[in-house]
N, C-alpha and C positions, 0 to 999 in steps of 0.2 A: 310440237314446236309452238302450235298457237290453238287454245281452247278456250272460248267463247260461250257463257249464257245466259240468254237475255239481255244481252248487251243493249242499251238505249242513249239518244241522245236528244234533249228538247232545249231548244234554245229558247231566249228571251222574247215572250211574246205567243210564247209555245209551239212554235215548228218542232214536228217531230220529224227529227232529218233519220234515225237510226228506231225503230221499234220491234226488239227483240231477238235480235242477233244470235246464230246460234251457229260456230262453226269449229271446224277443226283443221289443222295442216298438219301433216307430219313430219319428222325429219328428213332432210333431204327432198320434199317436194317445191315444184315448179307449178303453184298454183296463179288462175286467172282468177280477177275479180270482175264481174262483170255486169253493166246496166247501163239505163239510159242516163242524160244528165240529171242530176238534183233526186239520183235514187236511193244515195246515200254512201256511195264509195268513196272518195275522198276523206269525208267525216269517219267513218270506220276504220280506215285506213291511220287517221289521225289521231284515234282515241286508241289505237294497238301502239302507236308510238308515243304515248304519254303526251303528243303535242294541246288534246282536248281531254279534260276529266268527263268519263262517263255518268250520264244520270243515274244509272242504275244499271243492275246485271255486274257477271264475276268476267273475270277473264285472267289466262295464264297466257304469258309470252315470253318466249324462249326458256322457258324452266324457274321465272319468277311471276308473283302477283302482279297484276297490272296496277291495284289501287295502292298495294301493302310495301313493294319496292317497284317503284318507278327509275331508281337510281340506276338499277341493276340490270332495269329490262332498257334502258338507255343505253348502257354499257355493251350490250351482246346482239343489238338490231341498230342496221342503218335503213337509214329513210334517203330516198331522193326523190322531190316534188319536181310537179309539174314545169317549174318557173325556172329549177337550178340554184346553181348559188354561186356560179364564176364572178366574181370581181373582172369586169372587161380591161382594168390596167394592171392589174397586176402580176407577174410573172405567178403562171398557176399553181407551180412545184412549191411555191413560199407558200401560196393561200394554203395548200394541201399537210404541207408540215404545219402550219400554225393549226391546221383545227385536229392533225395527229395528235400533239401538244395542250390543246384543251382536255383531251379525253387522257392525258396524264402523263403521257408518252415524254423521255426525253428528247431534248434536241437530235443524238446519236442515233436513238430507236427508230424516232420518228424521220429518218432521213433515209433509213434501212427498209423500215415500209416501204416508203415512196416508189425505191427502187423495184420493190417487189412487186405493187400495185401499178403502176407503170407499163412494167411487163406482163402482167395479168392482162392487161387490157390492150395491152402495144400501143403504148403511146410514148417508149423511151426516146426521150431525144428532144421531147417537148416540154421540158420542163420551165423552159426560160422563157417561153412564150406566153405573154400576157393574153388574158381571156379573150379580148375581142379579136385576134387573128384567129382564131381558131375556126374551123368550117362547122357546118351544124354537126356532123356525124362526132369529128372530136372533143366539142362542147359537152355532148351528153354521154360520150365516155367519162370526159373526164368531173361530169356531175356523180355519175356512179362513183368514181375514185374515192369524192369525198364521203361517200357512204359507205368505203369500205379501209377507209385507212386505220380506226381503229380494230380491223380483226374480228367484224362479226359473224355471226352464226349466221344469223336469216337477214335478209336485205327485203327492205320493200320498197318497189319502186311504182313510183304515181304516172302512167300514161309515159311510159320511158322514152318512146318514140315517135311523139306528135312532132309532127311538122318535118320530118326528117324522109329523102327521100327513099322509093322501095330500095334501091341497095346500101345504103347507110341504113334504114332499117332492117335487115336481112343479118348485114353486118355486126347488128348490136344482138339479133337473139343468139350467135353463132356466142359471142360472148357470155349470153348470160348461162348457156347452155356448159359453157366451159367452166363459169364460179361452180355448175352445180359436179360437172363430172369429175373435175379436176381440185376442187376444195372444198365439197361437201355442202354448200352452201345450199340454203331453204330459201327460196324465193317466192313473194307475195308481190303479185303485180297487179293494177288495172289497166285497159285497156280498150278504147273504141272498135279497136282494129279488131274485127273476128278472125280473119285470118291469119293474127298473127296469136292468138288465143287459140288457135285451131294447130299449128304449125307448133309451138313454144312450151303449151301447159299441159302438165299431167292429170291435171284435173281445173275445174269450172265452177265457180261458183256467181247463178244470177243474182243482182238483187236489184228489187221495184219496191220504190214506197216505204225505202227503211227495211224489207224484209227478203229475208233469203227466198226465193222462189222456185230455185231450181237448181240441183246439183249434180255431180258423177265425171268423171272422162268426157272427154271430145265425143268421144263416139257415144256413148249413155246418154248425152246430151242431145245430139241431133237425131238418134232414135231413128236411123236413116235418111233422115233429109239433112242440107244443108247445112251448116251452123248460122246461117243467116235466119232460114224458114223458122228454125227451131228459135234462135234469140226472142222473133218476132211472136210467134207460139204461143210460148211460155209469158209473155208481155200481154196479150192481149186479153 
């Protein structure tokens, strides 16, 4: 679902935020990303979704080129960043049809998702409610929603659960767990939280300083200790 090599990225001034990126996810996994701030996970993150063009290095996502059709790999992966993207006055069910509606969808289609993603998530019945009533937990449901209104393959989602308390977090893996059991869905996530990387992922991937440092299962990773001892480990 996502093949990675040598991936880099050097911005203006020459920060190398990505140097040499080399990864894989397969279909149907529920992969972690993982590192400290400023290791390079957002920016990687952001160049699998065509949001940054890489400096260098190949990359396939979801079954097209990254550099060759970006159109396509647009088309079959949703992103949901850090920040969201509720409109706080708008009734959310409208935001959610209009951007079904950018990726092509008719008015009728995109009204049929809704219903469907909705119920994916359980959040029927909220559709008329403008973004800022909503609590944290159904904010970042309903940021996911908009990553998954057009019917993608793989979903990546950026630190899905900061600021959310342990049972609204609890509550959203029990979800993300059901896109994978119940719709086949490929999930690339990052995350501070080890424990919810420990609990959520089928597999782990570190990265320090732009590069992968460390990968395998929960368990291959901690190698018997902690997922905490082991993050710190592998970092130091």
């Amino acid at each position: 679902m996502i093949e990675t090599h040598g991936l880099t990225k050097t911005f203006k001034g020459g920060a190398e935020a990505v140097r040499g990126v080399d990864l894989t996810v397969a279909p149907g996994e529920i992969v972690g990303f993982l590192g400290p701030n400023g290791a390079g996970k957002t920016t990687t993150m952001r160049m699998l979704t065509t949001l940054l063009t890489p400096t260098s290095g190949r990359a396939t996502v979801a079954g097209h080129d990254l550099l060759a059709e970006p159109g396509e790999v647009r088309r079959r992966v949703g992103y949901v960043s850090q920040s969201g993207g509720i409109n706080p006055v708008n009734p959310v069910g409208d935001e959610l049809q209009l951007h079904a509606m950018l990726y092509g969808l008719s008015r009728t289609e995109a009204r049929k998702r809704l219903g469907r993603v909705l119920d994916m998530l359980e959040l029927d019945g909220m559709e008329a409610m403008p973004g800022g009533a909503l609590s944290g937990g159904q904010r970042r449901r309903f940021d996911i929603a908009f990553g998954l209104m057009h019917d993608p393959v793989l979903l990546f989602l950026d630190e899905p659960t900061t600021g959310l308390d342990p049972q609204s977090r609890a509550h959203l893996w029990d979800h993300v767990r059901k896109l994978r059991a119940d719709h086949g869905m490929t999930v690339f996530l990052t995350t501070h939280y080890l424990d919810e990387a420990d609990a959520l992922c089928d597999r782990l991937l570190i990265i320090d300083g732009g590069r992968i440092v460390a990968e395998g299962t929960p368990s291959e990773v901690k190698g018997g200790r902690t997922l905490d001892e082991a993050f710190l480990a592998v970092l130091s």
